[in-house]
C-alpha positions as CSV (number, residue, x, y, z in Angstrom):
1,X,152.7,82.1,159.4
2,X,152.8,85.5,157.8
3,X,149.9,86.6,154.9
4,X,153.0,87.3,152.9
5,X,154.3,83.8,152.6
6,X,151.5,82.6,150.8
7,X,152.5,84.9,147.9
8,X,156.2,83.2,148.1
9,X,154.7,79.4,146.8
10,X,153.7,79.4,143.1
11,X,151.5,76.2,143.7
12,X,149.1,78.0,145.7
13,X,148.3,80.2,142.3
14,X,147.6,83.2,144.3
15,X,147.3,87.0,143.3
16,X,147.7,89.7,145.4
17,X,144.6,92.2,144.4
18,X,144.8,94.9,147.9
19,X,146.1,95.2,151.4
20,X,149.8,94.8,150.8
21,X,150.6,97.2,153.8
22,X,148.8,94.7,155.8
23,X,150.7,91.4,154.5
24,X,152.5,91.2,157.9
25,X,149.4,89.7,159.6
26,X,149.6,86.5,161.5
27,X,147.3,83.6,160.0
28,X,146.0,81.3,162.8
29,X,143.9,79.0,160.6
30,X,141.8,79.1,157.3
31,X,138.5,78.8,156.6
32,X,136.2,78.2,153.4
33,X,132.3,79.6,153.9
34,X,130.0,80.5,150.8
35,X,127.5,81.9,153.9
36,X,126.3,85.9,153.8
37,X,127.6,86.0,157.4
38,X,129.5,83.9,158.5
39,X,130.6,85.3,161.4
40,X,129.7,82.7,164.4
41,X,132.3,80.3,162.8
42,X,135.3,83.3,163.0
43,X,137.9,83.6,166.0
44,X,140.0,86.1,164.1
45,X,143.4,85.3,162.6
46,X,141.9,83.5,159.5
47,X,141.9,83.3,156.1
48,X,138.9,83.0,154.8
49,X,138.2,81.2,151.2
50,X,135.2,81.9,149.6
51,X,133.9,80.6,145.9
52,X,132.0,84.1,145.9
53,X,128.5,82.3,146.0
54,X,127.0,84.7,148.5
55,X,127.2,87.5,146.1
56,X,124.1,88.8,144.1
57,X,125.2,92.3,143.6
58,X,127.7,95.0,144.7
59,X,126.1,96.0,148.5
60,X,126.9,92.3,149.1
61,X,130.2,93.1,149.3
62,X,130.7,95.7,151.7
63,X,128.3,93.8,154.2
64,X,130.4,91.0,153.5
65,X,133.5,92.7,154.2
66,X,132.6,95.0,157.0
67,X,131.9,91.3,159.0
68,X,134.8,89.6,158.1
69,X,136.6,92.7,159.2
70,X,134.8,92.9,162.9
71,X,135.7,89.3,163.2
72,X,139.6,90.0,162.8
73,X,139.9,87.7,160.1
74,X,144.1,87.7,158.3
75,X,142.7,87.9,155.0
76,X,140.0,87.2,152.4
77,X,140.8,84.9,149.5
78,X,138.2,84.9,146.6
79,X,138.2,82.1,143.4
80,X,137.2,83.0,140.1
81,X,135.7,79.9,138.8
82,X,132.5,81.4,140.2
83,X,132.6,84.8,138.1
84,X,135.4,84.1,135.9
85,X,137.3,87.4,138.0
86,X,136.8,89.1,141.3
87,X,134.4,92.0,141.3
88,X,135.8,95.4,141.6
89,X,133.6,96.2,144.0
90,X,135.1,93.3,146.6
91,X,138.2,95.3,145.9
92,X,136.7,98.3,146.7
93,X,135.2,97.0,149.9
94,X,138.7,95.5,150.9
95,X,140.6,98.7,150.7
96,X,137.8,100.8,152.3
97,X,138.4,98.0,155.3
98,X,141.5,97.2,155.0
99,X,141.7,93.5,154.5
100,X,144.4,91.6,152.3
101,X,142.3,90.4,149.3
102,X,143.6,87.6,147.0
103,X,142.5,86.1,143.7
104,X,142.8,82.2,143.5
105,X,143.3,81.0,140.0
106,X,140.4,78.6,138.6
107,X,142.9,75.7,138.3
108,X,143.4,75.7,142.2
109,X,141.3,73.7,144.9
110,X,140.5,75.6,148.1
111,X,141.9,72.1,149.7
112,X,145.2,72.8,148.3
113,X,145.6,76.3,150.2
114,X,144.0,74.9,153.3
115,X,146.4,72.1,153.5
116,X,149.2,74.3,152.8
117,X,148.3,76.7,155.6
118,X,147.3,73.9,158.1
119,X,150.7,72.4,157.8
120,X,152.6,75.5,158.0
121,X,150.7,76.7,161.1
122,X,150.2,73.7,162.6
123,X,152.3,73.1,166.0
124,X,151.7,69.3,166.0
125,X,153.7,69.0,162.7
126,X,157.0,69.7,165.0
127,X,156.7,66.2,166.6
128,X,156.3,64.5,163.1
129,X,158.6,65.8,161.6
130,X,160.9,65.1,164.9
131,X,160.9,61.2,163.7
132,X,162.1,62.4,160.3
133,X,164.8,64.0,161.3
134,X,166.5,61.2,163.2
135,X,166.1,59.2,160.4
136,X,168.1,61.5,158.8
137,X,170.5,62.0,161.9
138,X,171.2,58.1,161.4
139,X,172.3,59.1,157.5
140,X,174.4,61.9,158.1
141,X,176.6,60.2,160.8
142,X,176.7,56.9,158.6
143,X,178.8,59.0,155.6
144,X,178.6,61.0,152.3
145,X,176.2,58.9,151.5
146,X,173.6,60.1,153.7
147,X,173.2,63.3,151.6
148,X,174.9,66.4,153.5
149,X,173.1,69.1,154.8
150,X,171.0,69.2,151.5
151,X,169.2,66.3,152.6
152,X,168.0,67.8,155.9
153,X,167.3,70.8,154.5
154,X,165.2,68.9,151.6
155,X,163.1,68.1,154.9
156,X,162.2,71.7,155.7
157,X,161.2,72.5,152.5
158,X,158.9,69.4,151.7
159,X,157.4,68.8,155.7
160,X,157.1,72.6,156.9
161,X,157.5,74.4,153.4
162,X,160.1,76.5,154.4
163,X,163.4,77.9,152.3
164,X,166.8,77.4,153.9
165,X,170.3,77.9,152.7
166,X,173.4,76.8,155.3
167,X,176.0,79.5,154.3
168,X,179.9,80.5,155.1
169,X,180.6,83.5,157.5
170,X,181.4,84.7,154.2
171,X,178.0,84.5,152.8
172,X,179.1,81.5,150.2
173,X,176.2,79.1,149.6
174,X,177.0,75.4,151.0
175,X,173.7,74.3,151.3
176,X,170.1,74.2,150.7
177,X,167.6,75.7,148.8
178,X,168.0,75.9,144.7
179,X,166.2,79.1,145.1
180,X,168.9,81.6,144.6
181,X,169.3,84.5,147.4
182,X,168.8,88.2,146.1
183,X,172.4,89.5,145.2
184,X,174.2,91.1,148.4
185,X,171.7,89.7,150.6
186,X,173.7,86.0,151.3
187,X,176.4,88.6,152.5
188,X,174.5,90.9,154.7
189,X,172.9,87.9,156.2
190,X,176.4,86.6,157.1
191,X,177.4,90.1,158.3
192,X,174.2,90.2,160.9
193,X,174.5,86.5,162.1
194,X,178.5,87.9,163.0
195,X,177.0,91.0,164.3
196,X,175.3,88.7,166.3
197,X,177.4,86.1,167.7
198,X,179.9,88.4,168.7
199,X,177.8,90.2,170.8
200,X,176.1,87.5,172.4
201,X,172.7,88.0,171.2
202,X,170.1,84.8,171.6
203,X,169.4,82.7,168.8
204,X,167.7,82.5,166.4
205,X,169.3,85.9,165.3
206,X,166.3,87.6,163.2
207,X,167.4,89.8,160.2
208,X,165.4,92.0,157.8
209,X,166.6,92.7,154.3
210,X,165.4,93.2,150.7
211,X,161.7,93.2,152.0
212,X,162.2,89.6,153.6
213,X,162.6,88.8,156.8
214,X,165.0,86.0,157.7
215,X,165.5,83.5,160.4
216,X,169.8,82.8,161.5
217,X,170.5,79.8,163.5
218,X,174.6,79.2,164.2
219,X,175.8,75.9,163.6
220,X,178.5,75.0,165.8
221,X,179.4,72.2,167.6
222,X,180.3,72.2,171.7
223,X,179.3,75.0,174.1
224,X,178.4,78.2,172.2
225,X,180.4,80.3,174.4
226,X,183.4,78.4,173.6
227,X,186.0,80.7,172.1
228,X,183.9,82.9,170.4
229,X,186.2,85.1,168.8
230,X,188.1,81.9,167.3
231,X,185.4,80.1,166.0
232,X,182.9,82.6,164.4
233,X,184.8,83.9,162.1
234,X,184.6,80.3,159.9
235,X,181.5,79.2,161.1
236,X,178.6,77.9,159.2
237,X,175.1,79.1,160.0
238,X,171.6,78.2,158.6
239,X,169.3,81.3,157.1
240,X,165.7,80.3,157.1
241,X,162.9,82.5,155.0
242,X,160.8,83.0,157.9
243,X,159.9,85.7,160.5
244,X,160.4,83.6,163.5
245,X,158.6,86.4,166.1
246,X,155.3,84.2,166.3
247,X,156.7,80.6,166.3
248,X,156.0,78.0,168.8
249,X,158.9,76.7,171.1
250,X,158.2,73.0,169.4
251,X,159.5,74.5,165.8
252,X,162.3,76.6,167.4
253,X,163.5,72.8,168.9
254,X,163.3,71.5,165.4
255,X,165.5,73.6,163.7
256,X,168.0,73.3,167.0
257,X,168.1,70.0,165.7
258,X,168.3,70.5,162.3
259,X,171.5,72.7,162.8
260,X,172.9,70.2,165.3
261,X,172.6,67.4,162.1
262,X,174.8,70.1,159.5
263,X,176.9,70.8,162.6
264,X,177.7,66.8,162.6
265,X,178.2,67.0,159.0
266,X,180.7,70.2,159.3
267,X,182.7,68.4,162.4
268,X,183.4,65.1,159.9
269,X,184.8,67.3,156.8
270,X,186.7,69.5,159.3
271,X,188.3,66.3,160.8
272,X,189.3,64.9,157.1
273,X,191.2,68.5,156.4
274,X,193.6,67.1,159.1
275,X,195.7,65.3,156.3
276,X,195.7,68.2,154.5
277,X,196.4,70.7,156.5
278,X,199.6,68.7,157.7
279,X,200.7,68.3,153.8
280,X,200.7,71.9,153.5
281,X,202.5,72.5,156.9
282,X,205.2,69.7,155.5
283,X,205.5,71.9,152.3
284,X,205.3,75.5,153.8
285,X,207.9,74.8,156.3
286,X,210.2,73.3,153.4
287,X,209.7,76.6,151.7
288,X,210.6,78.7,154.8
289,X,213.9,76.7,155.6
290,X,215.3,77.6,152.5
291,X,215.1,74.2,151.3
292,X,216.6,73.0,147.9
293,X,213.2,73.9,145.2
294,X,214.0,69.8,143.7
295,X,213.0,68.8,147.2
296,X,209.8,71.1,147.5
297,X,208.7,69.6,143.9
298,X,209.4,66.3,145.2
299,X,207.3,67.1,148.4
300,X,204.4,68.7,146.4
301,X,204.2,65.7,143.7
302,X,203.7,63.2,146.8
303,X,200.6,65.7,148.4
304,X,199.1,67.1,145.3
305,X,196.4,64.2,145.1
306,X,195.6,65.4,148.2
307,X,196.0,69.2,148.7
308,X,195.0,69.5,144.7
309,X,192.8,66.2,144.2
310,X,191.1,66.6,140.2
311,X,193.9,68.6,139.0
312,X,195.8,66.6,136.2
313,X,198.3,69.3,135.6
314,X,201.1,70.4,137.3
315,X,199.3,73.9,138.8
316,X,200.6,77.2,139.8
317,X,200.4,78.4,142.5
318,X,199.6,81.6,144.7
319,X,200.6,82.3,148.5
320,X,198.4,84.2,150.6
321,X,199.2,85.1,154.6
322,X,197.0,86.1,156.9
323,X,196.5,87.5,160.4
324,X,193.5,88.1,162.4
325,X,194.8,90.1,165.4
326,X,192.6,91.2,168.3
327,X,192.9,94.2,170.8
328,X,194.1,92.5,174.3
329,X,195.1,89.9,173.5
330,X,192.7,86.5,172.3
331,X,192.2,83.0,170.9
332,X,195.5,82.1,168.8
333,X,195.6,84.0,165.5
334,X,197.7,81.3,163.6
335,X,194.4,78.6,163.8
336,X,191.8,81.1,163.3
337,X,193.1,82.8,160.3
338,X,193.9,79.0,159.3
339,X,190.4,78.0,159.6
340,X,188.8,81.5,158.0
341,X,191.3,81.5,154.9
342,X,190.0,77.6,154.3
343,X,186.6,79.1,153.4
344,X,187.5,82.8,152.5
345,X,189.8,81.8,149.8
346,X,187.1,80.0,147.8
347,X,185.2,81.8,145.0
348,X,182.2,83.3,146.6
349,X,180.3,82.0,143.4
350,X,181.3,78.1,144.6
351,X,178.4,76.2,146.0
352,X,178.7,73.3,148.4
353,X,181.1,72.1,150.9
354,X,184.0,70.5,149.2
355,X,184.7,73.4,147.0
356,X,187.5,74.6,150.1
357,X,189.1,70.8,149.7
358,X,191.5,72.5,147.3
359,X,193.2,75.1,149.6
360,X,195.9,74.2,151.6
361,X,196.6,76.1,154.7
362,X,199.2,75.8,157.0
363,X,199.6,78.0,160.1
364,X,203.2,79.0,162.3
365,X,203.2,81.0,164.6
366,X,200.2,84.3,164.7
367,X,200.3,83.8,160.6
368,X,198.4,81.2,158.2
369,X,199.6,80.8,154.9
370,X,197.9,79.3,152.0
371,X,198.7,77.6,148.3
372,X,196.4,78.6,146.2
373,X,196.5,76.4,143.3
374,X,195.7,77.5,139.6
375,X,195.6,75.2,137.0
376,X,198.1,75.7,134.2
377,X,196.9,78.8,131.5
378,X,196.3,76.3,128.6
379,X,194.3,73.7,131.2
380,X,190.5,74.1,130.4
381,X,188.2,75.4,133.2
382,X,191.7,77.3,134.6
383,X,191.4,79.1,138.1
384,X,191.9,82.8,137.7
385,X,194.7,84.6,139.3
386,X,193.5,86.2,142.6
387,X,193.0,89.3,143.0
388,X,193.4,91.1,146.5
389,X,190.6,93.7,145.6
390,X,188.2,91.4,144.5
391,X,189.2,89.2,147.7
392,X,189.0,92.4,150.2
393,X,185.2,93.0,147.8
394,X,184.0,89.3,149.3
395,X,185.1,89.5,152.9
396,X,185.2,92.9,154.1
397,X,181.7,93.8,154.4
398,X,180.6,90.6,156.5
399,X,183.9,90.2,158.4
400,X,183.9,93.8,159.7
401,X,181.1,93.1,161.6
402,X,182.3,89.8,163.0
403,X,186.1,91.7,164.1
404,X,184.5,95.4,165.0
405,X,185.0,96.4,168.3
406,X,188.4,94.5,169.1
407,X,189.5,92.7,165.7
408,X,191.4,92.8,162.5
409,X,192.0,90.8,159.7
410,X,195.5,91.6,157.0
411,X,196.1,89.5,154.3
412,X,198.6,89.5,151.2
413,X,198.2,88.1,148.6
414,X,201.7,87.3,145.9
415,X,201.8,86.9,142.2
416,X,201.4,83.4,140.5
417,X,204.2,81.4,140.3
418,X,204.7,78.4,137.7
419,X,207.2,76.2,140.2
420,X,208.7,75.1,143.5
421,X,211.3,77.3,142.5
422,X,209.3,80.3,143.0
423,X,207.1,79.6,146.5
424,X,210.2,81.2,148.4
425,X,209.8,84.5,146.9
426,X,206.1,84.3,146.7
427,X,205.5,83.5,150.4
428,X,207.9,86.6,151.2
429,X,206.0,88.9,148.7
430,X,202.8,87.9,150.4
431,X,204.3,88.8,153.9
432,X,205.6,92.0,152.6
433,X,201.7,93.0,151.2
434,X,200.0,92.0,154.5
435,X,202.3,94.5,156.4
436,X,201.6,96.9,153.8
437,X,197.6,95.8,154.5
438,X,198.4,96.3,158.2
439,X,199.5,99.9,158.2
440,X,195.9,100.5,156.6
441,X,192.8,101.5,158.5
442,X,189.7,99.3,159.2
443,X,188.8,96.1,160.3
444,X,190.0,94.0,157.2
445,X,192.6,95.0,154.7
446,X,194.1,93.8,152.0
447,X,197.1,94.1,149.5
448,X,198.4,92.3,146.5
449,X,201.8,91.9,145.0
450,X,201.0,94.8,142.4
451,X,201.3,97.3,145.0
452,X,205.0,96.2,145.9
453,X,206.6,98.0,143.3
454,X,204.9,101.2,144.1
455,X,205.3,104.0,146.5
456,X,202.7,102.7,148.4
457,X,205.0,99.6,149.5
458,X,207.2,102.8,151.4
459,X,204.7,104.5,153.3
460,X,204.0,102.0,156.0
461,X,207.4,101.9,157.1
462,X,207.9,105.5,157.8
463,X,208.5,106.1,161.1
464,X,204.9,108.0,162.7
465,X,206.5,110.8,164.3
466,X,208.5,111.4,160.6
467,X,205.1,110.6,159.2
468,X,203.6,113.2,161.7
469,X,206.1,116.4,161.2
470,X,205.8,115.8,157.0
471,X,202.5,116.0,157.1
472,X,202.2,118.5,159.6
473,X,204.9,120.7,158.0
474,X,202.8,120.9,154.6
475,X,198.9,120.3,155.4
476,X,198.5,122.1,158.8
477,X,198.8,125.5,157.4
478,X,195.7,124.4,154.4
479,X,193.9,123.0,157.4
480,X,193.8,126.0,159.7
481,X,193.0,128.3,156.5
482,X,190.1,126.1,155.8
483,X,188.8,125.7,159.2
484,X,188.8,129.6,159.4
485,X,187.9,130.8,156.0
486,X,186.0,127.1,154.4
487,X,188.0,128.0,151.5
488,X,188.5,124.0,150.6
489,X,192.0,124.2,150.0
490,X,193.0,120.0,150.8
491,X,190.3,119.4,148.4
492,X,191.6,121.5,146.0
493,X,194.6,120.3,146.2
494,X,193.8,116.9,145.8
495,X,191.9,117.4,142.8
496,X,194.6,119.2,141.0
497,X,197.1,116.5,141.8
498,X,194.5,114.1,140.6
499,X,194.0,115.8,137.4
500,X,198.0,115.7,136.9
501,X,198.2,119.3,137.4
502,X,195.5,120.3,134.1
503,X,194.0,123.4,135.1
504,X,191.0,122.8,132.7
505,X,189.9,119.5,133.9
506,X,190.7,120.5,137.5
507,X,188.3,123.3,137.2
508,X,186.2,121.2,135.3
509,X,185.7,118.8,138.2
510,X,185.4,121.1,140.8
511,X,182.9,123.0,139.0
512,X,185.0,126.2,139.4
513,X,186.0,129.2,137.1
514,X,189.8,128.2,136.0
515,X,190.7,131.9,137.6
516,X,189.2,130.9,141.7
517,X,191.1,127.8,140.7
518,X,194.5,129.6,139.7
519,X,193.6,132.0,143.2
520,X,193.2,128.6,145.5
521,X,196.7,127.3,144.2
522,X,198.4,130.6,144.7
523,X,196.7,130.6,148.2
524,X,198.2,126.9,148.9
525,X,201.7,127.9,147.5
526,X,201.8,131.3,149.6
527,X,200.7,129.4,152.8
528,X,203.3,126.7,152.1
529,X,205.9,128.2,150.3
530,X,205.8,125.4,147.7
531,X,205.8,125.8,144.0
532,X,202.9,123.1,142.5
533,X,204.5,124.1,139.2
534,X,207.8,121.7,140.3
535,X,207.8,117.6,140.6
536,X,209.4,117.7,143.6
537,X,206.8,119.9,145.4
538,X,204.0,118.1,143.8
539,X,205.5,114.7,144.8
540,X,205.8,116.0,148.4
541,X,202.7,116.9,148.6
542,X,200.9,114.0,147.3
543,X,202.9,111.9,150.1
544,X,201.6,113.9,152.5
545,X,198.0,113.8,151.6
546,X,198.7,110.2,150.9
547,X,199.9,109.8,154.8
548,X,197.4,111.7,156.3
């Protein structure tokens, strides 16, 4: 174990006094002495717990320092039942040396941190705790009732004192530890455990962030080299609080084991989506034939207990489509943008499994569509209205590392609608965003109904060579000046159609004299032969930039 971990368990009631740029040291063992030199009973790698007995004055503690450091000891814990505080002249001797030193609060036995570090650092704990967890295999394949994952993970904290969370490849929390993540970091774990898979890396995958270091083990059933890309991107995996560099192989095993348990756990829920994922194919295809909107009611009252089970009221409903699409072919987009939609499509703040049980997903074809239901406006605890920047906000900075090199992910997302009568138009909104998403760069994009009744909804189906001369025609010239003269003329031009043409706040925001402003625009209009005084050449030139 690391000195730093010992700081991470309020039972231990310890205070960190010096040496935090040495916190990073392995401890092999621990060790209480009360003797001036106790030197003959040190390997090195210790922690050494002392009641401060030995001390008479302050020379004591440098000679009692200066040996603990030749002996390579981790770090030096002192109580202060002794002297009611620790010396500042221990403190001194511990910085002049080097060596972590720690106050022990009164209230806290020595036996308590030596049993805490024997167990953590102990390799014969693995085959323990190796009983334990078949007895918990044996409750997790005999039913809900076994626990979930939180029961297994219960084990690692209360038998190796470890913190672990299973999380979504979107960072969402299914599992573990009531001991909330930092903000961002659940989704910057998710994004290096993609990293990871994807490029093959061996597990566990160890990630550093926020000052922690972290432990990710996938959790994935069958071969992992199975279909890589089509599995990934909707896998689970298990984060672990721990700097893994220094464990034995018989720990490593363990938590193998441990993710092989949630992996049992994921295959059984996956297996009871089966009904509803055929209840929303049933419904989707109704909508996509065109059929009669009293027969799609009909069809949605019969699955609702199942594709909306809780809701008492008739919902709304959204439509999103998706497409993951990868350079060169791959895996079948239609199931994996099935299975990734099932868990991206649930509020990020949503803990535990069950919360995707209430999206429906269908897939035909290289698509997946999903209802999205929202409970009715005056239904208390309503569902808010998705929105496809706060959706793109959740999944693009993990998923881009899962799809780069060779993958994308588009989705569109429609407005609510209040009835069967509307899914129709609603599925072919959300089709019409997602090809807007597509024309976009990047590795995941996103677009929501709002943006159909823009100018924005036109641009993607401009032919590129059209899209090309336009552009060319208006932004070369600006381009070559600036290149030649770094006269920021583009910028300059974006600014001013920004500011709506106001050559105050223009020249306000570029930090420019309104006259160099009034000089750059004449520039841009004599190059161009455009006059940014008319709509129409201000329009055109806010399409260009906007195409470029």
């Amino acid at each position: 174990m690391r000195l730093r971990a010992l700081l991470d368990t309020d039972a231990l009631g310890l205070r960190l006094l010096g040496g935090g740029e040495e916190l990073d040291r392995t401890v092999r063992g621990v060790m209480t002495t009360d003797l001036k030199d106790p030197s003959r009973y040190l390997s090195g790698g210790e922690l050494v717990l002392t009641g401060l007995a030995w001390r008479r004055g302050p020379d004591d503690s440098e000679r009692f320092v200066r040996i603990l450091a030749a002996a390579g000891v981790a770090g030096l814990a002192a109580g202060e039942a002794e002297l009611g505080s620790v010396p500042d002249d221990l403190v001194l001797a511990c910085a002049r040396h080097r060596l972590p030193l720690f106050a022990v609060d009164e209230d806290v036995a020595f036996a308590s941190i030596t049993e805490h570090v024997v167990r953590q650092v102990s390799t014969e704990r693995a085959g323990d705790l190796a009983a334990v967890v078949e007895r918990h295999r044996r409750l997790m394949t005999s039913g809900p009732e076994g626990g979930g994952p939180d029961a297994v993970l219960d084990l690692l904290g209360s038998d190796l004192d470890l913190r672990a969370w299973v999380l979504s490849s979107t960072g969402r929390r299914i599992a573990g530890s009531d001991h909330p993540l930092p903000a961002g970091v659940p989704a910057e774990l998710a994004g290096e455990h993609l990293a990871a898979a994807r490029t093959g890396r061996p597990w566990p995958h160890r990630a550093y962030t926020a000052g922690r270091h972290y432990a990710l083990f996938p959790i994935r059933s069958g071969d992992p080299a199975d279909d890589i890309c089509g599995t990934v991107l909707s896998d689970w995996f298990l984060a672990v609080d721990a700097d893994t560099g220094d464990w034995p192989a018989e720990r490593l095993d363990l938590l193998d084991g441990v993710t092989q348990l949630i992996a049992v756990e994921r295959d059984r829920r996956d297996a009871e989506r089966t009904v509803r994922r055929r209840l929303a194919a049933e419904v989707m295809d109704l909508v996509q034939t065109g059929a009669p909107p009293g027969e799609i009611a009909a069809r949605l009252r019969v699955a609702a207990p199942v594709l909306v089970p809780g809701l008492g009221t008739a919902p709304q409903w959204q439509v999103v489509v998706a497409r993951v699409d990868w350079a060169g072919g791959g895996p079948a987009a239609g199931p994996v943008a099935q299975a990734l939609l099932e868990e991206a499509l649930v509020d990020p703040g949503a803990v535990g499994p069950d919360q995707a049980d209430r999206i429906a997903v269908a897939h035909a074809g290289e698509e997946a569509m999903a209802l999205v239901p929202l409970s009715s406006p005056e239904s208390e605890g309503s569902a808010p209205e998705l929105s496809a920047q706060g959706l793109l906000s959740s999944l693009r900075a993990p998923l881009t590392r899962g799809l780069d090199g060779d993958g994308r992910l588009t989705i569109g997302v429609s407005a609510a609608v209040h009835s069967a009568d509307g899914l129709r138009g609603a599925l072919e909104e959300a089709r019409h965003a997602r090809r807007v998403a597509a024309a976009r760069p990047g590795r995941v994009c996103v677009a929501g109904h709002e943006e159909l009744a823009s100018h924005v909804l036109l641009l993607p189906f401009v032919p590129d060579d059209v899209r090309r001369a336009f552009t060319a025609r208006l932004l070369d010239p600006l381009r070559a000046y600036d290149r030649r003269h770094r006269a920021e003329l583009i910028p300059t031009l974006e600014a001013f159609l920004e500011c709506d043409g106001s050559w105050t706040r223009c020249a306000n925001r570029l930090h420019l004299h309104v006259n160099t402003l009034r000089y750059r625009i004449g520039r841009i209009e004599q190059l161009t032969g455009r006059d940014l005084s008319r709509l129409e050449d201000k329009l055109d030139f806010f399409l260009a930039l906007r195409m470029s």
